[in-house]
C-alpha positions as CSV (number, residue, x, y, z in Angstrom):
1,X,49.5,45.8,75.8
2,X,51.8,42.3,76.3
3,X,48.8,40.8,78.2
4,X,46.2,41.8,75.4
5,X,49.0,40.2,72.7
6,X,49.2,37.2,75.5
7,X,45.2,36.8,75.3
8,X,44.9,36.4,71.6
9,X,48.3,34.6,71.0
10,X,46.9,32.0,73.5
11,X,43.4,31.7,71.8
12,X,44.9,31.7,68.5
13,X,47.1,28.8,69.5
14,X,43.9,27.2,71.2
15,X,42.0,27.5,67.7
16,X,44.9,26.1,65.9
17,X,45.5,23.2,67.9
18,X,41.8,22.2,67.7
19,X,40.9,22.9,64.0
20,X,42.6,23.1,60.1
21,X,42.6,24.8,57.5
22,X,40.7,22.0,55.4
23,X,38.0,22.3,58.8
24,X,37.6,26.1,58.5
25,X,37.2,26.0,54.2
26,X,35.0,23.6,54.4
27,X,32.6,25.6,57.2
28,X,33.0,28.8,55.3
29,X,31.7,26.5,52.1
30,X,28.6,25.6,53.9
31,X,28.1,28.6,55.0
32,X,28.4,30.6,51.6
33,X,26.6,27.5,49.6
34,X,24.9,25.0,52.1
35,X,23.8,27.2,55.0
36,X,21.5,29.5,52.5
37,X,17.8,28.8,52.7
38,X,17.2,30.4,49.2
39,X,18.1,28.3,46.2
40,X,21.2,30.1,44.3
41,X,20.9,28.2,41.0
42,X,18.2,28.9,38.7
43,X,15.3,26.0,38.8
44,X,13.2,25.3,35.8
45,X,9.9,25.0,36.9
46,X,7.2,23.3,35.1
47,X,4.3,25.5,34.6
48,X,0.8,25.3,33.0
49,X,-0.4,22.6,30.3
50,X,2.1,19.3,29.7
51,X,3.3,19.5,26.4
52,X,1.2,19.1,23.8
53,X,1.4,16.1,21.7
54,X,2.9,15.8,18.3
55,X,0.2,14.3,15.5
56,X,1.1,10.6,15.2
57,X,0.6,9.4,11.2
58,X,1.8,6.7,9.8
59,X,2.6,3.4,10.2
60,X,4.5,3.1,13.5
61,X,5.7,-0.9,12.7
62,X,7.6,1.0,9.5
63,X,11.0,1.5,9.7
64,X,9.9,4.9,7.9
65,X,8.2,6.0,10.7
66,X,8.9,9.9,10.9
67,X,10.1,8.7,15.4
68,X,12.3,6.1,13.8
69,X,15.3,8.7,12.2
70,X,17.6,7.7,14.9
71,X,17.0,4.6,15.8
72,X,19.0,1.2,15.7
73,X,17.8,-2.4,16.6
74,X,14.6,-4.0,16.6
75,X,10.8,-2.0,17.1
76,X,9.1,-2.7,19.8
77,X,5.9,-1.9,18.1
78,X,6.6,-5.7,16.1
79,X,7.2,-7.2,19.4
80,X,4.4,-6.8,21.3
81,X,4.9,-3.5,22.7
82,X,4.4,0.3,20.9
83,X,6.6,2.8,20.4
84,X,5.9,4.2,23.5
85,X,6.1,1.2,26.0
86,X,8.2,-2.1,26.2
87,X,6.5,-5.4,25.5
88,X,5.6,-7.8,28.9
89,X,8.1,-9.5,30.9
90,X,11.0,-7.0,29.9
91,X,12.0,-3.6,31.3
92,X,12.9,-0.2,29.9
93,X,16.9,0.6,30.1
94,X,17.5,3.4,32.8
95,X,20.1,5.1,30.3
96,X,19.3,6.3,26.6
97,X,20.5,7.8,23.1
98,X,18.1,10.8,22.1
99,X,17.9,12.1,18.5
100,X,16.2,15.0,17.0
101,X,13.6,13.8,14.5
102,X,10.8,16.1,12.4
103,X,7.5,15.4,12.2
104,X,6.0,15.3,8.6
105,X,2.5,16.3,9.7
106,X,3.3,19.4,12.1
107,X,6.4,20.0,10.5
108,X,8.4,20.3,13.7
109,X,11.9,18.8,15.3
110,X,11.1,16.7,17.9
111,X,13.5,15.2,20.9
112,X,13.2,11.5,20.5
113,X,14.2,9.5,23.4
114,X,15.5,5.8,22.3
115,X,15.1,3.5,25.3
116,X,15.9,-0.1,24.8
117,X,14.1,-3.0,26.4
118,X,15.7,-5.7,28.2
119,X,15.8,-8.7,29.8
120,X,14.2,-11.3,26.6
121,X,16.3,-12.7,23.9
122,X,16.3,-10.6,20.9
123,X,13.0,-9.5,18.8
124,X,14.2,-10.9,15.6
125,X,11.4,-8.9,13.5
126,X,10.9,-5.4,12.2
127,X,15.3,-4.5,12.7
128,X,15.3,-1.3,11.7
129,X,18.8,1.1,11.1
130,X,18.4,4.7,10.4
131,X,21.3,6.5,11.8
132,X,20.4,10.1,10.3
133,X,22.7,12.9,10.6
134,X,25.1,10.2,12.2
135,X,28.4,11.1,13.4
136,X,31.7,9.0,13.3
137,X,32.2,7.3,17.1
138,X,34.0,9.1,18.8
139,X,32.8,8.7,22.3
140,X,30.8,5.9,23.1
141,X,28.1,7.4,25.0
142,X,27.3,9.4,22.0
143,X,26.5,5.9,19.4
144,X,23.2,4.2,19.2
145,X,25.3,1.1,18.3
146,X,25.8,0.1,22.4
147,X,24.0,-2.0,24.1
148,X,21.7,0.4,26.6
149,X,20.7,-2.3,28.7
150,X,23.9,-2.2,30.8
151,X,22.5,-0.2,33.4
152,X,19.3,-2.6,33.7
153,X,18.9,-5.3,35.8
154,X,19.2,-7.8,32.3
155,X,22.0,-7.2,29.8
156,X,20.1,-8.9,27.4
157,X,18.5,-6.6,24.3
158,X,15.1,-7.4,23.0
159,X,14.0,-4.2,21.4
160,X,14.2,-0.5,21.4
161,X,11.4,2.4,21.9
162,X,11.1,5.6,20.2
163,X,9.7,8.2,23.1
164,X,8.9,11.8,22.0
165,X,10.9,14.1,25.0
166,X,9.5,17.3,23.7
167,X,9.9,20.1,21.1
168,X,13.8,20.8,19.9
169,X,14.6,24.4,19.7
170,X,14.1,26.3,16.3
171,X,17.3,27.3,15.2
């Protein structure tokens, strides 16, 4: 029996004085979370048709423009872009503010995505502010009143887009 205990006191000590604790967590992490070949988190998948799109009426150089109810700065659509894209020789901000807007013809709530465009000096025409169901600041990242072409390659605003995301959820 004291040469068995002998064995495994040796190896043990071996083991010890080759590994750590940190070493041996983070193996049995990749073994329970990286090491599985099945995904363990669900995936939304897209499947069948792209969304449909919403009926567009209208005048989209309006500040009354049913895509406009969140919106802050100067439309793109006066500026020689649409409401979709931003005009030539500037580029489309890489972070956003979305807000919820409904669609007089449909009659449906629809995820707008407010992109600014960058690198020109500023529009000038067609500054619209409609800051529906606006909340006091109380975290930056939530206000439409930044300037979202901080993570471009230009910090300079020209105008902003109004980019229907999809359907917002019936409540």
């Amino acid at each position: 029996m004291k040469l068995f205990d002998k064995f495994f006191e040796r190896s043990a000590r071996s083991v010890a004085q080759r590994s750590s604790r940190r070493g041996l967590l983070k193996g049995l992490g990749m073994a329970l979370v990286g090491g599985a070949s099945i995904p363990l988190l669900p995936v939304a998948r897209a499947s069948g048709p792209a969304p449909e799109r919403p009926a567009e009426e209208g005048d989209p150089s309006s500040c009354e423009y049913w895509r406009y109810c969140a919106v802050d700065g100067f439309l793109c659509q006066c500026c020689g872009g649409t409401y979709n894209s931003c005009p030539p020789g500037t580029e489309m901000s890489t972070i956003t503010w979305v807000g919820t807007c409904r669609n007089p013809v449909d009659g449906r709530n629809y995820v707008i995505s407010y992109n600014d465009c960058c690198g020109v000096n500023q529009c000038g025409t067609c500054l619209c502010q409609r800051d529906e169901r606006d909340r006091p600041l109380y975290r930056s990242d939530k206000s439409n009143d930044i300037n979202w072409c901080l993570g471009s390659k230009s910090y300079i605003y020209h105008c902003s887009t109004a980019i229907v995301v999809g359907v917002a959820f019936e409540q």
